[in-house]
C-alpha angles and dihedrals in degrees: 000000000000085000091061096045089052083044089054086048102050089049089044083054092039090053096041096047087049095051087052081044095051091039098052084059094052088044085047097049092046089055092064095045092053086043092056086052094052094048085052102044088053100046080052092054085050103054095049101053088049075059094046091051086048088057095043085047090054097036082054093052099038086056082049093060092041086054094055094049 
């Protein structure tokens, strides 16, 4: 009988270490998502302060014109 608990044990260990196991590569794979979201929220922030810096540059310029005039 002491075979077979050891037995239960080892498949109670066995499922458990497969489920961490199963988990750590959904947790990793929603890392990267979130990662790639990251990457493109920021090339997007980038991008829109490269167009806020175009608009300061032609308001100043355009200031520049009202003030000659």
């Amino acid at each position: 009988m002491e075979v077979f608990a050891e037995v239960d044990k080892f498949s109670l260990l066995e499922a458990k270490i497969n489920k961490i196991i199963q988990e750590t590569a959904e947790l990793k794979a929603d890392n990267e998502r979130l990662q790639e979201s990251i990457n493109i929220k920021e090339n997007e922030i980038r991008g829109l302060k490269d167009r806020i810096s175009q608009l300061e540059q032609e308001r100043e310029m355009i200031l520049g014109k009202i003030d000659v005039l």
